[in-house]
N, C-alpha and C positions, 0 to 999 in steps of 0.2 A: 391852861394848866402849866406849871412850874415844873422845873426836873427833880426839885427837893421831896412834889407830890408822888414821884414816879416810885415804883421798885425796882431792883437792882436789877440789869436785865431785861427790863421794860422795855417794850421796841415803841417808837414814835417818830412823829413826822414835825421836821423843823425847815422853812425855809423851802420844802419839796423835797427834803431828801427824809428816806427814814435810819432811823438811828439806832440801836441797842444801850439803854443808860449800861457805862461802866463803870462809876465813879460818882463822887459826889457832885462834880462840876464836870464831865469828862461823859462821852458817848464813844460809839464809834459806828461808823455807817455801816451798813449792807456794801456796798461795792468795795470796803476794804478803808484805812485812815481813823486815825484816833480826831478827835475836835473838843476843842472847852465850851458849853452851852451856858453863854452869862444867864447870868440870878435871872434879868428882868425877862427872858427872851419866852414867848409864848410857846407850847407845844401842843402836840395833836395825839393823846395818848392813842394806839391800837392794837386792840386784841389785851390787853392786859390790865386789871383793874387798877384804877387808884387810888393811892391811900395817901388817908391824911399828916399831915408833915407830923406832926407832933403823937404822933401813934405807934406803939413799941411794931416793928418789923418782927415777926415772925421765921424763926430760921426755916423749919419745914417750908412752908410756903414758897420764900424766896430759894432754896432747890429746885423745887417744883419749875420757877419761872427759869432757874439757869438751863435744867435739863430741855425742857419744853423749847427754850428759845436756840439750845446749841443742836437739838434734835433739827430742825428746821431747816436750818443753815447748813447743814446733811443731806437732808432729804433734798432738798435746791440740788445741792451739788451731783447728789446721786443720778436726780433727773434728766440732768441735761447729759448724764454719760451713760447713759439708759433708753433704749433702742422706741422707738413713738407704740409700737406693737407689742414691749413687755409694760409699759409706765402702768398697764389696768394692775400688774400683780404689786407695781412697786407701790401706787396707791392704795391699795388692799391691808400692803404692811401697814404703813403709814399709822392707817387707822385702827390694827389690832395694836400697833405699838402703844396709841394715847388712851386705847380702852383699856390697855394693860395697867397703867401708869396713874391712872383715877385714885 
Protein backbone atom coordinates (compact mmCIF):
# COMPACT_ATOMS: atom_id res chain seq x y z
CA UNK A 1 0.00 0.00 0.00
CA UNK A 2 0.89 3.68 -0.88
CA UNK A 3 0.93 6.51 1.75
CA UNK A 4 -1.52 8.57 -0.85
CA UNK A 5 -3.84 5.25 -0.03
CA UNK A 6 -3.55 6.07 3.78
CA UNK A 7 -5.75 8.61 6.04
CA UNK A 8 -4.28 11.34 7.69
CA UNK A 9 -3.26 9.97 10.86
CA UNK A 10 -3.05 6.48 9.75
CA UNK A 11 -0.30 4.58 11.76
CA UNK A 12 1.87 2.06 9.66
CA UNK A 13 4.74 0.16 9.34
CA UNK A 14 7.84 1.15 6.79
CA UNK A 15 11.19 -0.37 6.80
CA UNK A 16 10.41 -1.73 10.77
CA UNK A 17 9.58 1.30 11.96
CA UNK A 18 5.92 2.31 12.55
CA UNK A 19 4.88 5.68 11.53
CA UNK A 20 1.66 8.15 11.97
CA UNK A 21 0.97 9.69 8.18
CA UNK A 22 1.18 13.48 8.79
CA UNK A 23 1.28 14.82 5.47
CA UNK A 24 1.07 14.23 2.10
CA UNK A 25 4.48 12.80 1.73
CA UNK A 26 5.63 13.30 5.44
CA UNK A 27 5.07 10.65 8.58
CA UNK A 28 6.43 10.91 11.78
CA UNK A 29 7.48 7.87 13.86
CA UNK A 30 6.26 6.64 17.36
CA UNK A 31 9.86 7.06 19.03
CA UNK A 32 9.62 10.93 18.03
CA UNK A 33 11.36 12.50 14.12
CA UNK A 34 9.28 13.84 11.17
CA UNK A 35 10.57 11.53 7.76
CA UNK A 36 9.41 12.10 3.90
CA UNK A 37 8.00 8.51 2.75
CA UNK A 38 8.79 8.53 -1.36
CA UNK A 39 5.68 7.94 -3.74
CA UNK A 40 7.14 4.38 -4.71
CA UNK A 41 7.95 3.09 -1.06
CA UNK A 42 5.76 0.12 0.14
CA UNK A 43 3.73 0.33 3.54
CA UNK A 44 2.04 -1.89 6.08
CA UNK A 45 -1.14 -0.19 6.96
CA UNK A 46 -2.34 -0.90 10.97
CA UNK A 47 -5.21 -0.73 12.84
CA UNK A 48 -6.69 1.75 10.29
CA UNK A 49 -8.52 1.33 7.24
CA UNK A 50 -7.58 2.21 3.73
CA UNK A 51 -8.98 4.15 1.34
CA UNK A 52 -8.87 4.64 -2.02
CA UNK A 53 -6.58 7.50 -3.42
CA UNK A 54 -9.18 9.02 -5.51
CA UNK A 55 -12.13 8.93 -2.96
CA UNK A 56 -13.46 12.36 -1.28
CA UNK A 57 -11.87 11.94 2.61
CA UNK A 58 -14.32 12.49 4.92
CA UNK A 59 -13.84 15.26 7.63
CA UNK A 60 -15.81 13.47 10.57
CA UNK A 61 -13.83 10.33 9.97
CA UNK A 62 -10.43 11.61 9.64
CA UNK A 63 -11.19 13.37 13.41
CA UNK A 64 -12.23 10.30 14.55
CA UNK A 65 -8.57 8.87 13.29
CA UNK A 66 -6.75 12.09 14.86
CA UNK A 67 -8.42 11.70 18.30
CA UNK A 68 -8.14 7.89 18.32
CA UNK A 69 -4.39 7.97 17.20
CA UNK A 70 -3.36 11.12 19.75
CA UNK A 71 -5.51 9.14 22.46
CA UNK A 72 -3.00 6.32 22.27
CA UNK A 73 0.14 8.11 22.28
CA UNK A 74 -1.45 9.16 25.83
CA UNK A 75 -2.44 6.22 26.98
CA UNK A 76 1.49 4.97 26.14
CA UNK A 77 2.69 7.65 28.06
CA UNK A 78 0.39 7.38 30.83
CA UNK A 79 1.25 3.71 31.25
CA UNK A 80 4.59 3.76 31.70
CA UNK A 81 4.13 6.66 34.65
CA UNK A 82 1.47 4.32 36.08
CA UNK A 83 2.33 2.05 38.94
CA UNK A 84 2.06 -2.28 37.24
CA UNK A 85 -0.77 -2.51 40.24
CA UNK A 86 -3.08 0.44 39.13
CA UNK A 87 -2.50 -0.09 34.94
CA UNK A 88 -5.99 -2.85 35.51
CA UNK A 89 -8.03 0.78 36.33
CA UNK A 90 -5.84 2.70 33.70
CA UNK A 91 -6.99 -0.10 31.16
CA UNK A 92 -10.47 0.07 32.30
CA UNK A 93 -10.50 3.96 31.25
CA UNK A 94 -8.94 3.21 28.15
CA UNK A 95 -11.79 1.13 27.13
CA UNK A 96 -14.89 3.36 28.55
CA UNK A 97 -12.95 6.19 26.68
CA UNK A 98 -13.25 4.34 22.91
CA UNK A 99 -16.86 2.99 23.94
CA UNK A 100 -17.57 6.60 24.61
CA UNK A 101 -16.29 7.83 21.28
CA UNK A 102 -18.12 5.20 18.89
Amino acid sequence: MKLQHLLMGARFQYEGVVYVKTGPLTASSEEGGARIIPRHAILTPLDVPAVEANKLLVKGRLEAVRVRTAFERFFESCERLVPEDDRGELAEARQQFFEAIK
